[in-house]
Structures are given as structure tokens and as C-alpha cells.
PDB file of N, CA, C and O in Angstrom, chain B, residues numbered from 101:
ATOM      1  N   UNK B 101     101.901 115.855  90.099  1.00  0.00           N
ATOM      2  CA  UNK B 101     100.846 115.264  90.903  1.00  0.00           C
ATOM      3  C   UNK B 101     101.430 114.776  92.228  1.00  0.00           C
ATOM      4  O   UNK B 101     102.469 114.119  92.282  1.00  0.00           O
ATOM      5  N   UNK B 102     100.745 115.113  93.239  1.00  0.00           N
ATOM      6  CA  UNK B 102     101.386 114.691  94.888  1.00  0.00           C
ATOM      7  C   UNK B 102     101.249 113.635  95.314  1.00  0.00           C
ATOM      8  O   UNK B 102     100.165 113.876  95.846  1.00  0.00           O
ATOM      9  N   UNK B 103     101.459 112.420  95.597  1.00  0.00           N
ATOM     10  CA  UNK B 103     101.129 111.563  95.805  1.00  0.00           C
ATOM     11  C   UNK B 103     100.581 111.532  97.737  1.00  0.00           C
ATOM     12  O   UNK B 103     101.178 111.808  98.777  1.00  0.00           O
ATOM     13  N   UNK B 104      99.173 111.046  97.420  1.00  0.00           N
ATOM     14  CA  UNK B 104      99.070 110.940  99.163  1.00  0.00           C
ATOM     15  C   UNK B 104      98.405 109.318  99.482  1.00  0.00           C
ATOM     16  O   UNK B 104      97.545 108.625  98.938  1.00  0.00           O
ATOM     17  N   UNK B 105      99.130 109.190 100.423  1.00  0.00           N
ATOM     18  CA  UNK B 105      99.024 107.931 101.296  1.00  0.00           C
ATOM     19  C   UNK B 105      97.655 107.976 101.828  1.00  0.00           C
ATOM     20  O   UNK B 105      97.228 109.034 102.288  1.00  0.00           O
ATOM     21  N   UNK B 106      96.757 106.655 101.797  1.00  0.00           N
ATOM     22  CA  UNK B 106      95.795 106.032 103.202  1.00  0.00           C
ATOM     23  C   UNK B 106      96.450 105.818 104.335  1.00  0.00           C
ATOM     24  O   UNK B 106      97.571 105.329 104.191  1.00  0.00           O
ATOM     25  N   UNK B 107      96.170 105.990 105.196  1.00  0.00           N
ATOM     26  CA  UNK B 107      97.549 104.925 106.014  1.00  0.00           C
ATOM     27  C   UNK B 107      96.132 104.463 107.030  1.00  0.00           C
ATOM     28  O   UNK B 107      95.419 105.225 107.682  1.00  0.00           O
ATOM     29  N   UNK B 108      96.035 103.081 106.907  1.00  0.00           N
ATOM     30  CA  UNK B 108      94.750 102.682 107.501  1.00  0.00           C
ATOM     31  C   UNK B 108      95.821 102.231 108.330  1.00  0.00           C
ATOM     32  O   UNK B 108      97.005 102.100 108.020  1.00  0.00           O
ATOM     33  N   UNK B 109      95.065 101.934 109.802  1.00  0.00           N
ATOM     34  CA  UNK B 109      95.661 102.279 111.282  1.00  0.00           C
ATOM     35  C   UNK B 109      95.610 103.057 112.350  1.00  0.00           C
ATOM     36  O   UNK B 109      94.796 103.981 112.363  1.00  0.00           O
ATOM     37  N   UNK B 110      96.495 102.825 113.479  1.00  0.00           N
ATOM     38  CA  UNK B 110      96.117 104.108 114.617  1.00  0.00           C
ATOM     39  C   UNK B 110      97.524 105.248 114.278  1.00  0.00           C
ATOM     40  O   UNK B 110      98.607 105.316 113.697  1.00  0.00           O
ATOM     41  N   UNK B 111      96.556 106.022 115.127  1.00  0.00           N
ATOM     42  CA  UNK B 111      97.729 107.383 114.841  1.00  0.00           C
ATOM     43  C   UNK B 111      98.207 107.354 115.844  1.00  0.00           C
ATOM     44  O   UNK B 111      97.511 108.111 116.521  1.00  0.00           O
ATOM     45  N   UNK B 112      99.130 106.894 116.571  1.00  0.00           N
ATOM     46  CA  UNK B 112     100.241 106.663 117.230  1.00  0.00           C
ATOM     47  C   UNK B 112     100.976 105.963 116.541  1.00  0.00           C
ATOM     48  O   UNK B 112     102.132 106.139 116.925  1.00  0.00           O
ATOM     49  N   UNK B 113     100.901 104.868 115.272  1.00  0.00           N
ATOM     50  CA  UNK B 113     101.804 104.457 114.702  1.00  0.00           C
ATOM     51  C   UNK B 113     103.217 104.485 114.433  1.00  0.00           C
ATOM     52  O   UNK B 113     103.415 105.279 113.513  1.00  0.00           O
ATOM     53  N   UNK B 114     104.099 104.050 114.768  1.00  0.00           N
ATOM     54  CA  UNK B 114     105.604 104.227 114.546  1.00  0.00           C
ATOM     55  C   UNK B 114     105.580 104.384 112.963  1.00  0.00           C
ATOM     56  O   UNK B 114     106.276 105.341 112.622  1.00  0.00           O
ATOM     57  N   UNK B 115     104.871 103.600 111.706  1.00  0.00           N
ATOM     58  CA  UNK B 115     105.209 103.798 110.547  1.00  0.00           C
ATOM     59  C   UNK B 115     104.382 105.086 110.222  1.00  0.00           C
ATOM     60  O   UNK B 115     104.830 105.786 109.314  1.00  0.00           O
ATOM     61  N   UNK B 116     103.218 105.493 110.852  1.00  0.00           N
ATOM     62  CA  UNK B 116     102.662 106.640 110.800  1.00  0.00           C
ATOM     63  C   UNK B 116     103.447 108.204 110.357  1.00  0.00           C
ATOM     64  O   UNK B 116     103.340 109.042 109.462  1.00  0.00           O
ATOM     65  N   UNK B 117     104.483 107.925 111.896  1.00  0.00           N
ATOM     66  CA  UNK B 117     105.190 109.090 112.043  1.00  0.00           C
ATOM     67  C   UNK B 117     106.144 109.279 110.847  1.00  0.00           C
ATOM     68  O   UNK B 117     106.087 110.145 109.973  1.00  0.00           O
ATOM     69  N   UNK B 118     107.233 108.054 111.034  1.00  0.00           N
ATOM     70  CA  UNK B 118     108.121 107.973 109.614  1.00  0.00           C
ATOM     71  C   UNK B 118     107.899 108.337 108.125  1.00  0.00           C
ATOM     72  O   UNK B 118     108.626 108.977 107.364  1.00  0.00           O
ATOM     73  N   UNK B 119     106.745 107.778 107.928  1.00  0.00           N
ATOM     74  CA  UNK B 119     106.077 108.676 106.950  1.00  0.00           C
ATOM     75  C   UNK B 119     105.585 109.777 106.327  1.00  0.00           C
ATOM     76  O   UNK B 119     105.350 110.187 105.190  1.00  0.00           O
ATOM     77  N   UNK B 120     105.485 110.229 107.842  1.00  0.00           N
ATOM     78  CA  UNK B 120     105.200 111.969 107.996  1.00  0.00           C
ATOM     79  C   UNK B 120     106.825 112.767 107.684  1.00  0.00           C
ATOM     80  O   UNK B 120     107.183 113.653 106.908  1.00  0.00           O
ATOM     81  N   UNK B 121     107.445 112.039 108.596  1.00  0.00           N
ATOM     82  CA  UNK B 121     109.051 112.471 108.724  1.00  0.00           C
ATOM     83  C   UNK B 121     109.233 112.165 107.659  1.00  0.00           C
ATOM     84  O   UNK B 121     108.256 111.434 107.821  1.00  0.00           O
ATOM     85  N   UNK B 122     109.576 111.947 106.488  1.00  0.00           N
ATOM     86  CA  UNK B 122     110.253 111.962 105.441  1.00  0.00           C
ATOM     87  C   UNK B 122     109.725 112.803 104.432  1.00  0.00           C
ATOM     88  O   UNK B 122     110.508 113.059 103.517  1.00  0.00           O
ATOM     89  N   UNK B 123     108.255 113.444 104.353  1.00  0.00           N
ATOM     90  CA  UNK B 123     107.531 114.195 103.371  1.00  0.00           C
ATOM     91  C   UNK B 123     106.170 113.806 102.886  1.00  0.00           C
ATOM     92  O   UNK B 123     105.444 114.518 102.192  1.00  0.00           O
ATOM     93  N   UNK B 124     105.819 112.247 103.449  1.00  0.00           N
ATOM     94  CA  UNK B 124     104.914 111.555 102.572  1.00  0.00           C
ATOM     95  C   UNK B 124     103.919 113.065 102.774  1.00  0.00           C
ATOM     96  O   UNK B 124     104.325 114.124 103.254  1.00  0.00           O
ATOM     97  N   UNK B 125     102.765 112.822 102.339  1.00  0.00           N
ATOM     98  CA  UNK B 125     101.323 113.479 101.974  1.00  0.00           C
ATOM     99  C   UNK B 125     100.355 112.153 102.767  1.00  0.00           C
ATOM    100  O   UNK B 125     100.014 111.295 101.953  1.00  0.00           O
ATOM    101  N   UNK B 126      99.966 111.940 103.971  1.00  0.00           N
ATOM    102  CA  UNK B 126      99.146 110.884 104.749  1.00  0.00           C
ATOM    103  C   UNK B 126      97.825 111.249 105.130  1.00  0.00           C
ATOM    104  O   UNK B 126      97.829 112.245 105.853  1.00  0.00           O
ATOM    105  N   UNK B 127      96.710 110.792 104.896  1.00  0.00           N
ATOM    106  CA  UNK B 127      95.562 110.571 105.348  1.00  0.00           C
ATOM    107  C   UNK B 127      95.643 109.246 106.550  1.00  0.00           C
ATOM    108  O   UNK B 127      95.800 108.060 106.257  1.00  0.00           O
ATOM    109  N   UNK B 128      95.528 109.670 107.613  1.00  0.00           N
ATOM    110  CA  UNK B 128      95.444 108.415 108.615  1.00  0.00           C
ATOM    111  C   UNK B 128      93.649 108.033 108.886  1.00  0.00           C
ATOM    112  O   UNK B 128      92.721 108.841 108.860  1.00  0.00           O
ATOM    113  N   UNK B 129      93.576 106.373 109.170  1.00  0.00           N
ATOM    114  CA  UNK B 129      92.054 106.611 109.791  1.00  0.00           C
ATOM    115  C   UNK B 129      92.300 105.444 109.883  1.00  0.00           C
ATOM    116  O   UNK B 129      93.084 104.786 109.199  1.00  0.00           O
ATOM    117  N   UNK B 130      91.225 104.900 111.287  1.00  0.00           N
ATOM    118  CA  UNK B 130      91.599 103.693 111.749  1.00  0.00           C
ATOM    119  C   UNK B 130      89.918 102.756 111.767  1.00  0.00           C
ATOM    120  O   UNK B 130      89.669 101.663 112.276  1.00  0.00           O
ATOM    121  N   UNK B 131      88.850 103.858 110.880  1.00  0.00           N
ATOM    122  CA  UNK B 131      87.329 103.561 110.644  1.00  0.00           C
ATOM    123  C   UNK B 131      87.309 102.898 109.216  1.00  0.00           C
ATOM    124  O   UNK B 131      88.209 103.194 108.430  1.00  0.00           O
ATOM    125  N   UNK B 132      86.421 102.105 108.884  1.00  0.00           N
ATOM    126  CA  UNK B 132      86.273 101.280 107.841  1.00  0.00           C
ATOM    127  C   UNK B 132      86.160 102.303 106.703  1.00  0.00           C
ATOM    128  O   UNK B 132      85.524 103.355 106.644  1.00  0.00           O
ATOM    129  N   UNK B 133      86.780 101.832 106.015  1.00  0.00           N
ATOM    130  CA  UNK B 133      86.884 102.453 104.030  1.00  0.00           C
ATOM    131  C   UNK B 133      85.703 102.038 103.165  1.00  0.00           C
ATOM    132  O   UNK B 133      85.284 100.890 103.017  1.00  0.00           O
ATOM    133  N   UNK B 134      85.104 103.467 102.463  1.00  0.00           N
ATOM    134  CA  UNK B 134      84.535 102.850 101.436  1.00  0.00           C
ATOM    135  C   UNK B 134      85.393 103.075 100.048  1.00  0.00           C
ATOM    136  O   UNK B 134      86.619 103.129 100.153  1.00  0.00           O
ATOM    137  N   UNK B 135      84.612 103.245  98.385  1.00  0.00           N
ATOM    138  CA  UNK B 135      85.330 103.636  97.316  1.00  0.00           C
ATOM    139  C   UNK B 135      85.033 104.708  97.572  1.00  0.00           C
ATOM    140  O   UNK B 135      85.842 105.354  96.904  1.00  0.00           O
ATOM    141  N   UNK B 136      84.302 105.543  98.188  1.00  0.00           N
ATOM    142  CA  UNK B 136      83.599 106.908  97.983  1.00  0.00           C
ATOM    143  C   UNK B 136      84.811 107.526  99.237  1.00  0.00           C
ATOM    144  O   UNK B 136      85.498 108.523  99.015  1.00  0.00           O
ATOM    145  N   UNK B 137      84.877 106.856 100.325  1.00  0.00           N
ATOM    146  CA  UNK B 137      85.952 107.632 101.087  1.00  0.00           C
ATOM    147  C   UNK B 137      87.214 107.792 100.377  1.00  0.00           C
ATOM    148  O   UNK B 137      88.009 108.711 100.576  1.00  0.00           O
ATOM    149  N   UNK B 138      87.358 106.805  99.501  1.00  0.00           N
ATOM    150  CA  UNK B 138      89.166 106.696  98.768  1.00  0.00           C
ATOM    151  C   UNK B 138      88.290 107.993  97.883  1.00  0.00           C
ATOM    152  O   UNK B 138      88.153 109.024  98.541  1.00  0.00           O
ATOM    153  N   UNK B 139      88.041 107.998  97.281  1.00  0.00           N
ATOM    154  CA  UNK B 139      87.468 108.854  95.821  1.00  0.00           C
ATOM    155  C   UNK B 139      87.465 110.437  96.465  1.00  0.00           C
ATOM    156  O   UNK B 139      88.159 111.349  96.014  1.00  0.00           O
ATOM    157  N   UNK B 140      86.837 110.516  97.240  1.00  0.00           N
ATOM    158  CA  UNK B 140      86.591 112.230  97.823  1.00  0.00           C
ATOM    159  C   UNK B 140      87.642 112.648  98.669  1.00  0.00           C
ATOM    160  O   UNK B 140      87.564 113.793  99.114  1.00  0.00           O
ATOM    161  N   UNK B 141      89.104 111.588  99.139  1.00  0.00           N
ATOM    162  CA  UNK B 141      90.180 111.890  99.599  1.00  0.00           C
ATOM    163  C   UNK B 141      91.109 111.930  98.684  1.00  0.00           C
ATOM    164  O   UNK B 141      92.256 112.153  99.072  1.00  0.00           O
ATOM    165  N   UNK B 142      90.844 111.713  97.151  1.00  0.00           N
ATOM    166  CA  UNK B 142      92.074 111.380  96.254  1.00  0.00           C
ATOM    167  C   UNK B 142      93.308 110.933  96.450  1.00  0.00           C
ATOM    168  O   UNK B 142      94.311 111.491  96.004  1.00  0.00           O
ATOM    169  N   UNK B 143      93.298 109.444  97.427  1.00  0.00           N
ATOM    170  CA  UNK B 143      94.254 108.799  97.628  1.00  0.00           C
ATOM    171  C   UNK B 143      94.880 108.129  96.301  1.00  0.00           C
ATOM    172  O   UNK B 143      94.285 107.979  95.234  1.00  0.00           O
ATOM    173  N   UNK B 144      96.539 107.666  96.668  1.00  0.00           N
ATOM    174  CA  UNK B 144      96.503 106.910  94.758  1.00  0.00           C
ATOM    175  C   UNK B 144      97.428 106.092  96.136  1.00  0.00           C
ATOM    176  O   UNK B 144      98.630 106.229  95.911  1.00  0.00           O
ATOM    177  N   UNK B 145      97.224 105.456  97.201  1.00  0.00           N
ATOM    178  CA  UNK B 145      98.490 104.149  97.651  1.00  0.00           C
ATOM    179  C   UNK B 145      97.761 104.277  99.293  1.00  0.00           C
ATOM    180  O   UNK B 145      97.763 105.141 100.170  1.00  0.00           O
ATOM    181  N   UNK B 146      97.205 102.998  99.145  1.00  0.00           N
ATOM    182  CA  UNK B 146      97.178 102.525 100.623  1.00  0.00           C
ATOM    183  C   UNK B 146      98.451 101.893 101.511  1.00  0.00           C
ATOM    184  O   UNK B 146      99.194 101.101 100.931  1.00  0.00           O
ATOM    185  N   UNK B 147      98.670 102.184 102.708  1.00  0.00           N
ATOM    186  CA  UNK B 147      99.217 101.138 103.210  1.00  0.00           C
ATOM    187  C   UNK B 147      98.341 100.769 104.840  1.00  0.00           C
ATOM    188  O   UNK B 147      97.820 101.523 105.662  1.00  0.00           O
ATOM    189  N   UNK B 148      98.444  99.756 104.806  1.00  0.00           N
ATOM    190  CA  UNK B 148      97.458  99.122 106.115  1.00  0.00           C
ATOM    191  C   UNK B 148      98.738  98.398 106.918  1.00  0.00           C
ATOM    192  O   UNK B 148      99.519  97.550 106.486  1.00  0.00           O
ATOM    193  N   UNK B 149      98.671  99.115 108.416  1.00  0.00           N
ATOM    194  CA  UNK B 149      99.429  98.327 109.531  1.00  0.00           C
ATOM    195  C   UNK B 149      98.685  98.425 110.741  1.00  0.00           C
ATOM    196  O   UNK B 149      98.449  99.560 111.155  1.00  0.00           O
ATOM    197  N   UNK B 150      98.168  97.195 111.543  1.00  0.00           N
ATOM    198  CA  UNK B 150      97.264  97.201 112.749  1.00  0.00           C
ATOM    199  C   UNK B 150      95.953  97.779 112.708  1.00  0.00           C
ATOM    200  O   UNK B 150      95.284  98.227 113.640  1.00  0.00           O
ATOM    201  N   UNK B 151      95.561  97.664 110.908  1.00  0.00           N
ATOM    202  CA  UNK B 151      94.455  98.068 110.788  1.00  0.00           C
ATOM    203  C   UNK B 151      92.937  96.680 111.097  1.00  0.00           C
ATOM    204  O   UNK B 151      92.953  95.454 110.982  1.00  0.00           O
ATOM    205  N   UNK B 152      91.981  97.511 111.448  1.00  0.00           N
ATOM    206  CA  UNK B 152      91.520  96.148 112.602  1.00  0.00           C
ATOM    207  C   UNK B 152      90.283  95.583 111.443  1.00  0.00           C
ATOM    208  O   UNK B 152      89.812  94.445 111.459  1.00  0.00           O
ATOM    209  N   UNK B 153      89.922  96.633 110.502  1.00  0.00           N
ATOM    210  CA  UNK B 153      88.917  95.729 109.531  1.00  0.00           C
ATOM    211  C   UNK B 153      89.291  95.051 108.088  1.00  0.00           C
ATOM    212  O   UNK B 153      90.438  94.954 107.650  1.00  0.00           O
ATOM    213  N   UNK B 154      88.590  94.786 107.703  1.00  0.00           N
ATOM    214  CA  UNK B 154      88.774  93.638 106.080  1.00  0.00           C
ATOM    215  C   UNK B 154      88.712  94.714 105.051  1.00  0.00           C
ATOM    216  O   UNK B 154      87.726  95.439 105.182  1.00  0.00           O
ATOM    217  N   UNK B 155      89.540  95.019 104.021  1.00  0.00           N
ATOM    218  CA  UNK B 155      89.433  95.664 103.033  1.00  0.00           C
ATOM    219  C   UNK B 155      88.503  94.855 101.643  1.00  0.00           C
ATOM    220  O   UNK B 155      88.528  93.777 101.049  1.00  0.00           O
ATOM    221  N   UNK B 156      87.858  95.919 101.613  1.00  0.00           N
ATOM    222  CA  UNK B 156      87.186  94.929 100.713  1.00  0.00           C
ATOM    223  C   UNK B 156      87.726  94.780  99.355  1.00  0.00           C
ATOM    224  O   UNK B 156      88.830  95.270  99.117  1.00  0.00           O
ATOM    225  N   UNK B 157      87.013  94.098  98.347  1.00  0.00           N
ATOM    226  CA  UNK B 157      87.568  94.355  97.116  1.00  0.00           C
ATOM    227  C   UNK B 157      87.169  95.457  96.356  1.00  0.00           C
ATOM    228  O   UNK B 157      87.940  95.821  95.469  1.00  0.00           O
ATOM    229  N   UNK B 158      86.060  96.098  96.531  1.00  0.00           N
ATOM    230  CA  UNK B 158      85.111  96.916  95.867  1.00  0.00           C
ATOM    231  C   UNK B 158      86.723  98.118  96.039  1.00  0.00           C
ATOM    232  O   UNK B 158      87.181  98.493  94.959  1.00  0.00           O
ATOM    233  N   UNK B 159      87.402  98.590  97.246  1.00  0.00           N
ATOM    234  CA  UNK B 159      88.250  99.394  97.650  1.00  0.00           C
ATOM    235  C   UNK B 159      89.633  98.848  96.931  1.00  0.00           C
ATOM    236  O   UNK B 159      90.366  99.674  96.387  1.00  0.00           O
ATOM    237  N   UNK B 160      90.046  97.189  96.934  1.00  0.00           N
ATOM    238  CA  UNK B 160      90.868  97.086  96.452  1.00  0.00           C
ATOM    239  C   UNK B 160      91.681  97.406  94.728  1.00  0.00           C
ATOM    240  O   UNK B 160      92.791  97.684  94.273  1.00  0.00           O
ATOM    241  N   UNK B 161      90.312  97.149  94.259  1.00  0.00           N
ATOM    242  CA  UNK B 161      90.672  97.675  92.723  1.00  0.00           C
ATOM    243  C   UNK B 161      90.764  98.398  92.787  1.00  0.00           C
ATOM    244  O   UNK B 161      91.328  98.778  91.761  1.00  0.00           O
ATOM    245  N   UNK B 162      90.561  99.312  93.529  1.00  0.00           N
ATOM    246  CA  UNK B 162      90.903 101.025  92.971  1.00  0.00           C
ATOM    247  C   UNK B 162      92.538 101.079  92.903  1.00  0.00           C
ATOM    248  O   UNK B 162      93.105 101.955  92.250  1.00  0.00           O
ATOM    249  N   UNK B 163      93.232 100.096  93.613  1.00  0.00           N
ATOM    250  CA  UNK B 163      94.103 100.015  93.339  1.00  0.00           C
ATOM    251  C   UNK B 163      95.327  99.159  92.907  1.00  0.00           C
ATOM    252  O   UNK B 163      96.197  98.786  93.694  1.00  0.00           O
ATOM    253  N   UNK B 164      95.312  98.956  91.917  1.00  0.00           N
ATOM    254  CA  UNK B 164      96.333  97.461  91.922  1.00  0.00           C
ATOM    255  C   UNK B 164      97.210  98.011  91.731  1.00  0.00           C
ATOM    256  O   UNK B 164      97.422  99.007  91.040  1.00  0.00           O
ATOM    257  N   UNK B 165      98.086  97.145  92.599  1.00  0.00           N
ATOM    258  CA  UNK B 165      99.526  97.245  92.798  1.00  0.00           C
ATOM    259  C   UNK B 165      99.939  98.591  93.470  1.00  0.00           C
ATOM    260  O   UNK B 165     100.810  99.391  93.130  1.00  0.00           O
ATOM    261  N   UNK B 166      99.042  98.616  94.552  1.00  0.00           N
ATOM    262  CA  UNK B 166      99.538 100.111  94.956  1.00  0.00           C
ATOM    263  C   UNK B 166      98.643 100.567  96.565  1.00  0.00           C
ATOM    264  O   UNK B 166      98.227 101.627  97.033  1.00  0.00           O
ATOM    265  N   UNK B 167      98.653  98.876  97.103  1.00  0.00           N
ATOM    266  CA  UNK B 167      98.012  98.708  98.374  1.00  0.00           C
ATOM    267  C   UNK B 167      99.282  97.361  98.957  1.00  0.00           C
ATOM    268  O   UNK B 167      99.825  96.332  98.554  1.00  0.00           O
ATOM    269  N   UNK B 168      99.233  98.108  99.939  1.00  0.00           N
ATOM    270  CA  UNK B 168     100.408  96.868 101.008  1.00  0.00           C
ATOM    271  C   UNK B 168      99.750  96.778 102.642  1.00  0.00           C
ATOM    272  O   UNK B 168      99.352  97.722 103.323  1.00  0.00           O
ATOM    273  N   UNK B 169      99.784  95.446 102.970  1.00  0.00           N
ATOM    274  CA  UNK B 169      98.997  95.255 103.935  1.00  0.00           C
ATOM    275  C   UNK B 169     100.648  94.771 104.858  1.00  0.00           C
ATOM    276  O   UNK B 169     101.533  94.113 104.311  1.00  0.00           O
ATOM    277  N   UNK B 170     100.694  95.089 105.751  1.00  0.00           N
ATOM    278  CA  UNK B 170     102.141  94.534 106.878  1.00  0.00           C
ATOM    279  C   UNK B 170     101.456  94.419 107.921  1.00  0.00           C
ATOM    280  O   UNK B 170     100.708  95.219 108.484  1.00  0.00           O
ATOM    281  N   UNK B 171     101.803  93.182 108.201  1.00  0.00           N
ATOM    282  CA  UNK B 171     101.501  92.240 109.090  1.00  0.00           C
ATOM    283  C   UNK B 171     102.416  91.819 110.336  1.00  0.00           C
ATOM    284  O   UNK B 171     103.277  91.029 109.949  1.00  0.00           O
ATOM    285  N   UNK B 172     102.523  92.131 111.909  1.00  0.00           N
ATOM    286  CA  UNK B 172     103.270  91.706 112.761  1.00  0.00           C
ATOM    287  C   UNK B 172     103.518  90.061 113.120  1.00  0.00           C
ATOM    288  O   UNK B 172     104.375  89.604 113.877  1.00  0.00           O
ATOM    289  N   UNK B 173     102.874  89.593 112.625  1.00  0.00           N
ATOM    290  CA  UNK B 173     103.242  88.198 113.595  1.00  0.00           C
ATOM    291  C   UNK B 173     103.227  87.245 112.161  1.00  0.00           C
ATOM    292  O   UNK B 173     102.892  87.820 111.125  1.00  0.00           O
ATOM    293  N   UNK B 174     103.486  86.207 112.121  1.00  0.00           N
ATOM    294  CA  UNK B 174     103.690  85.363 111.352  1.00  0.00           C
ATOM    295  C   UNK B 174     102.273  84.587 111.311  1.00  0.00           C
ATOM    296  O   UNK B 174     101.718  83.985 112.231  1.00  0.00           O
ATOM    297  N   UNK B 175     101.944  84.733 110.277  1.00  0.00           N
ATOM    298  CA  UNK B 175     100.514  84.195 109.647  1.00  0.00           C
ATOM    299  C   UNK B 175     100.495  82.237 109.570  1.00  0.00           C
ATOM    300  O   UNK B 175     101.353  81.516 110.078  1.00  0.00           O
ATOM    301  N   UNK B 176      99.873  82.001 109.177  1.00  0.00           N
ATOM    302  CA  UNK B 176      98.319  81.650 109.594  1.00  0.00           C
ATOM    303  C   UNK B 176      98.304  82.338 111.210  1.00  0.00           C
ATOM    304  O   UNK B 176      97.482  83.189 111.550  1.00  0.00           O
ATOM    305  N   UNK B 177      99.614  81.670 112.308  1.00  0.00           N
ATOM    306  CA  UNK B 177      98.881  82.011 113.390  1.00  0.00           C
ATOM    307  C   UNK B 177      98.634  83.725 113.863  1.00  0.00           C
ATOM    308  O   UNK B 177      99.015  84.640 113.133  1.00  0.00           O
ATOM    309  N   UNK B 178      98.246  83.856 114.608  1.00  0.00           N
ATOM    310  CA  UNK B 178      98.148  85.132 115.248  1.00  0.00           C
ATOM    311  C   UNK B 178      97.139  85.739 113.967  1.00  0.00           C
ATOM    312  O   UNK B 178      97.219  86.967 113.932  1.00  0.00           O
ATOM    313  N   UNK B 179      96.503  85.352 113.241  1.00  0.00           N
ATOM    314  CA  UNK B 179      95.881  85.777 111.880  1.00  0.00           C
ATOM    315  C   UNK B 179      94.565  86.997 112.590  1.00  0.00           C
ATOM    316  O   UNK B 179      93.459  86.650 112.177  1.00  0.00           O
ATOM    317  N   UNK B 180      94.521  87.658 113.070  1.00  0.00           N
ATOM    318  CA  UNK B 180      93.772  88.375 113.489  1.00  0.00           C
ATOM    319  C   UNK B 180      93.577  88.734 115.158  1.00  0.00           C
ATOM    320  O   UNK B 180      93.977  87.991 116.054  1.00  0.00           O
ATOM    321  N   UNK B 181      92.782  90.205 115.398  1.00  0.00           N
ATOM    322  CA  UNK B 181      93.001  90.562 117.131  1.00  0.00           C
ATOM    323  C   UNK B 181      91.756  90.213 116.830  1.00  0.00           C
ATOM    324  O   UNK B 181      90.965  90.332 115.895  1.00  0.00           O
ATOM    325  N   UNK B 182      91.847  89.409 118.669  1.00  0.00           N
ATOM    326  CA  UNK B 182      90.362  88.454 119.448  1.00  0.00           C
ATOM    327  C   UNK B 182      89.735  89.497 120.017  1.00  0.00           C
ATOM    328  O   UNK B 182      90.524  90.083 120.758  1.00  0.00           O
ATOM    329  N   UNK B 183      88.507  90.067 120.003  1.00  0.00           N
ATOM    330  CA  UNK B 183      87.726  90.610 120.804  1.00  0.00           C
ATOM    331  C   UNK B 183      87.179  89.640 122.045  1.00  0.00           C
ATOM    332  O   UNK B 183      86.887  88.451 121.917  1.00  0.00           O
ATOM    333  N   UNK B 184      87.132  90.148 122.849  1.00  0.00           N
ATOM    334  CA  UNK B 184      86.055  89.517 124.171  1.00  0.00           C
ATOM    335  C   UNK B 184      85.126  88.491 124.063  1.00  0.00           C
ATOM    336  O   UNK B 184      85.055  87.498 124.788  1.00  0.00           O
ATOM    337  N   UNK B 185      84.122  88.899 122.728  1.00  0.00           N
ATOM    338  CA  UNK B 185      83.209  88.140 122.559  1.00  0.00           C
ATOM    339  C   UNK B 185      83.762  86.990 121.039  1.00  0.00           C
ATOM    340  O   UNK B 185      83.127  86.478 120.117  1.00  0.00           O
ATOM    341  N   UNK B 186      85.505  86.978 121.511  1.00  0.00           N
ATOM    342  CA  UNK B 186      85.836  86.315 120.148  1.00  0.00           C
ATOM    343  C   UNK B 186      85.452  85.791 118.768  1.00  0.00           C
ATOM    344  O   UNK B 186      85.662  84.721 118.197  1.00  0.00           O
ATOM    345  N   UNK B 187      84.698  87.119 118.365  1.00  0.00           N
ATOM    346  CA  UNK B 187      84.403  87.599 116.915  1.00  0.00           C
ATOM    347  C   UNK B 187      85.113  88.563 116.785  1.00  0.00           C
ATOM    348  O   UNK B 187      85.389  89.362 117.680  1.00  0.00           O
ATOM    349  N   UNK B 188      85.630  88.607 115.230  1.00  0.00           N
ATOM    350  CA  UNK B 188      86.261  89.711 114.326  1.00  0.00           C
ATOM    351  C   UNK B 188      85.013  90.855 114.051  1.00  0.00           C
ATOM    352  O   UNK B 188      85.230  91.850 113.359  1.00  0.00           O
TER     353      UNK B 188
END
């Protein structure tokens, strides 16, 4: 069985590429997830970097222990990008 990656994010990604470069199997997309998008892509491992929406849970069970969210800046602060009209 092949294992293929979500890789929620932009495709310019530095971890994007690396991933590619080593063999992974990647689905990139930087548009909101449903279960039906994971399900009809037969993903089995998310990983989320500079991805800009909320994963829900309905998406998260599909996978436990087999979703990683990486985060640039040190949390609480910087906890999200400000739009203009500073709403998420």
C-alpha cells in the first residue's frame, strides 16, 4: 500500500518540495478540506504548514495519530495570519 501525503499549504513550500524530493506520494492544496475530499483522494497522513484554515474535527478523526500541524512562530503569540479586515 503507497502511502500518500495531504500536504495542506502553498505549493511553493520548502517542505512541499523535500517531500517530493525524497519519494513521498503528495496531494498539495491550500483550499479548505472536507471528509469527502480526504476519502475520494485516499490520503492515510496529513501534514499542515502555512495552511490558512481550521481543520476540523469531522477531518481530524479520520486520522489519529497521523496528522501534524508545524507551526512557524512561537504560539500563543503570532497564533494566526491577520487579514485587513482583522478576521480569520
Amino acid at each position: 500500500m503507497e502511502n500518500k501525503i495531504l500536504f495542506l499549504g502553498d505549493k511553493e513550500s520548502p517542505l512541499l518540495e523535500w517531500l517530493l524530493s525524497i519519494g513521498e506520494f503528495v496531494i498539495q492544496t491550500s483550499e479548505k478540506i472536507t471528509p469527502k475530499f480526504v476519502h475520494s483522494n485516499s490520503v492515510n497522513f496529513i501534514v499542515s504548514y502555512g495552511y490558512r484554515h481550521i481543520i476540523k474535527k469531522d477531518v481530524l478523526e479520520i486520522f489519529p495519530n497521523r496528522a501534524i500541524n508545524l507551526h512557524i512562530s512561537y504560539l500563543p503569540f503570532n497564533r494566526g495570519g491577520i487579514l485587513t479586515s482583522g478576521v480569520l
